[in-house]
C-alpha positions in Angstrom: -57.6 -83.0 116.7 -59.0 -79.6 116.3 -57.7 -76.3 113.9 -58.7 -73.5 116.0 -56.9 -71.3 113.6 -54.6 -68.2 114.1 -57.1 -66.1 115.1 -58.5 -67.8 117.6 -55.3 -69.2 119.1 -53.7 -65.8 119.3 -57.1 -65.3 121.5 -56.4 -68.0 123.7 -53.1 -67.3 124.1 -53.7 -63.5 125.1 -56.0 -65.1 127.6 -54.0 -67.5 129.2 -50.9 -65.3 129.3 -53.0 -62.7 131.4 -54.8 -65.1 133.7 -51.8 -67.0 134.4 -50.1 -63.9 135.8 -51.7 -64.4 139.2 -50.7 -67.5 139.6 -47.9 -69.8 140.6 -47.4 -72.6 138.0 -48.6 -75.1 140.8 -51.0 -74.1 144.0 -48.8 -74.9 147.6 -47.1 -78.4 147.6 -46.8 -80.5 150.7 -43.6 -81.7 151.3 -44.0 -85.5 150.8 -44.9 -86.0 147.4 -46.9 -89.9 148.1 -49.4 -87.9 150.0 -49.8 -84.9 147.2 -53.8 -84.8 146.5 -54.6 -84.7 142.4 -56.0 -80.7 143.5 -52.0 -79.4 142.8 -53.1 -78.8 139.2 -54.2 -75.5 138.2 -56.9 -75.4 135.6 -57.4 -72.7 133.5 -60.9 -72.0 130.5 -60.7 -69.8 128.6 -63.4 -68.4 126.4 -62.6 -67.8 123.0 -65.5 -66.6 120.5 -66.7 -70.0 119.4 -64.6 -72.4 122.0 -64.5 -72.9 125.6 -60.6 -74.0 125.9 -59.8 -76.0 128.6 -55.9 -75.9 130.1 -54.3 -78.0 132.7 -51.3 -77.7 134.7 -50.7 -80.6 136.4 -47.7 -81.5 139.0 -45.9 -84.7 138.1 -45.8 -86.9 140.9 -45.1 -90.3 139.1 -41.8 -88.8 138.0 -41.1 -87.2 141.3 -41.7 -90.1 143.3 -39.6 -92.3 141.4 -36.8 -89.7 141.0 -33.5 -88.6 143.1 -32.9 -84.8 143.6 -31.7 -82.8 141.6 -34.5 -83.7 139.2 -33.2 -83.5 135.8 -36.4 -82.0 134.5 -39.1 -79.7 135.5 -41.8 -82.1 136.5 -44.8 -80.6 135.2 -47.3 -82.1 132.6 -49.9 -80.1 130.9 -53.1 -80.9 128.9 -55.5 -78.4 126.5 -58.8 -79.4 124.5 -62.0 -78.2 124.0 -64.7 -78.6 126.1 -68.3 -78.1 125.8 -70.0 -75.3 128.0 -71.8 -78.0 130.2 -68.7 -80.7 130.8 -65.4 -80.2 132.0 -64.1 -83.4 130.5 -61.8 -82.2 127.2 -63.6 -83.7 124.3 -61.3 -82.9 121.5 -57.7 -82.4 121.6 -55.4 -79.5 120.6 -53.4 -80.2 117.6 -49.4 -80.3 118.8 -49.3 -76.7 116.9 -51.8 -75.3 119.2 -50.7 -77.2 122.3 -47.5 -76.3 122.3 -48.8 -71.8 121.7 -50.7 -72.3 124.9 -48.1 -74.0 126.8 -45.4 -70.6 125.7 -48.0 -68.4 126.8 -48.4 -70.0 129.8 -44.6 -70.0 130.9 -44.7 -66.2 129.2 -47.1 -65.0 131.8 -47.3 -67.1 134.7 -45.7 -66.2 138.0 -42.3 -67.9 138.1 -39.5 -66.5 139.9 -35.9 -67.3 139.1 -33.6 -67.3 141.2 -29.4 -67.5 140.9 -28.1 -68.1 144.2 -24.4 -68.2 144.9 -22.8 -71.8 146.0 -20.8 -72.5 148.4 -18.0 -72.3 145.3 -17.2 -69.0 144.7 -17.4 -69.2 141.1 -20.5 -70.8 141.0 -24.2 -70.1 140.9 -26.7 -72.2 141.5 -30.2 -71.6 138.7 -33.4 -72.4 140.9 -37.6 -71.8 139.6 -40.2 -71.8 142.0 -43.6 -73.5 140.5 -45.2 -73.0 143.3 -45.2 -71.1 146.9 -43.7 -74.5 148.4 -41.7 -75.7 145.8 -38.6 -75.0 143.8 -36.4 -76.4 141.3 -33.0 -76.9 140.7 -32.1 -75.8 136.9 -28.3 -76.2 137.0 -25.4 -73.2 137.4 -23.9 -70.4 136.0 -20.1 -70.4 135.9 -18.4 -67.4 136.1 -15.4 -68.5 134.4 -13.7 -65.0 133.8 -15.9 -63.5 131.4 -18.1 -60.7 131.6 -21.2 -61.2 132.3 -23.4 -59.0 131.0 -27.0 -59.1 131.5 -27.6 -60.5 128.2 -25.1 -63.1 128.9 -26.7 -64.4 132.5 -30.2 -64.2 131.2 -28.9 -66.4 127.8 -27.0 -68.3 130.7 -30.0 -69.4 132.4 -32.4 -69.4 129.6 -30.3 -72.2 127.7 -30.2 -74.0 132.0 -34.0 -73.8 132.2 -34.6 -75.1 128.4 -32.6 -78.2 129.3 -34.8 -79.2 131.8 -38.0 -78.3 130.3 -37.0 -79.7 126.3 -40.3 -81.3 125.9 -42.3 -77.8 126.5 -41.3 -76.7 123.3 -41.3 -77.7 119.5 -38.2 -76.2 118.9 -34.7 -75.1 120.8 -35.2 -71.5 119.7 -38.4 -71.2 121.5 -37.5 -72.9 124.5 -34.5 -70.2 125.2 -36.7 -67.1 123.6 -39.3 -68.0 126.6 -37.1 -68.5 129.2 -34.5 -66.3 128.4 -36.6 -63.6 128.5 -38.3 -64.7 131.5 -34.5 -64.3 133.2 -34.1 -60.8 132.1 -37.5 -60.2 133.9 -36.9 -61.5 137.3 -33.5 -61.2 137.6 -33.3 -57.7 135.7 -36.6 -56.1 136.3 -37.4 -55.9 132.3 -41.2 -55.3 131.7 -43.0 -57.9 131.3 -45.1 -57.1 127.3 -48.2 -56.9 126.8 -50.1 -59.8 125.6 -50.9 -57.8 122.5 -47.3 -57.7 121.9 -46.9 -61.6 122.1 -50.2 -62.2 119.6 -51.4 -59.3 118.4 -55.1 -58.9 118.0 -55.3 -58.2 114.1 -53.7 -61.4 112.7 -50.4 -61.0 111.0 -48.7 -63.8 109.3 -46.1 -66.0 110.7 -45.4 -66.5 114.7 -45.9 -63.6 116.8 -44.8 -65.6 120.1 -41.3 -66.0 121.2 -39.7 -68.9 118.7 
């Protein structure tokens, strides 16, 4: 397991946050998932200034194939490591520490639009994520049950629906509804997305400078 160290995760991370941005969490998706080719998975390097870091994004179709819809998670598994300049294969492993950075900035900066649809109950409304330009996700409802819902509210709504299918992302509760929650405020609300520099700032500072 490797120690890349604040530094140079906080580099990664800035990294990954901005290339992710152009991207969909998943390239297209065909729509039966036997016959889904092992290309879905978006692969990302990244160049820090003594590692090549490699990250993977892969669709999970052992899950999907097995499973009834509404899935009850997000089905995405990801992998990070080192890699030498020459190979592709991942020859040592991020520690769970490091893993878990580069997975929040991934969700931080990638392209994922959310989506709260009314049902056909009026007091309803359905939560959906798209991973990719083909496919979308059912992440549960917002109940208006009388109360006023405020922005903050919906995007804390939707944040806590979103952490519970995605639990395993994250090493802690508080993280998983920082990310997604403000991920809600920026695609249902229009809030600026920060800076990377915000997220993991490039003079090191102590303690965690990512959502948590």
């Amino acid at each position: 397991m490797s120690t890349l160290g604040q530094t140079e995760v906080f580099e990664a991370c800035r990294a990954l946050y901005n290339m992710a941005g152009e991207d969909f969490m998943l390239r297209p998706l065909i729509r039966h998932v036997e016959t889904i080719p092992a290309s879905a998975s978006q692969v990302y390097y990244i160049q820090t200034k003594t590692n090549r870091v490699k990250f993977v994004v892969e669709f999970d179709k052992t899950y999907v194939s097995e499973s009834e819809f509404p899935l009850t998670r997000i089905p995405l598994l990801f992998k990070s490591g080192i890699c030498s300049q020459s190979s592709e294969d991942l020859e040592v492993k991020l520690d769970d520490a490091e893993h878990a950075a580069l997975i929040r900035a991934f969700l931080l900066g990638v392209k994922a639009p959310i989506v709260v649809e009314k049902s056909a109950l009026a007091t309803r409304y359905k939560v959906i994520i798209q991973l990719s330009a083909t496919f979308f996700v059912d992440c549960g409802e917002l109940i208006d049950e009388g109360i006023d819902l405020t922005s903050d509210v919906i995007c804390d709504h939707v944040g806590m629906s979103l952490y519970d299918k995605s639990k395993d992302f994250f090493e802690s509760p508080a993280e998983g509804l920082a990310v997604w929650s403000a991920r809600a405020a920026q695609e249902l609300f229009g809030t600026p997305k920060p800076s990377a520099e915000t997220y993991w700032p490039i003079v090191s500072q102590k303690g965690e400078a990512a959502p948590s």
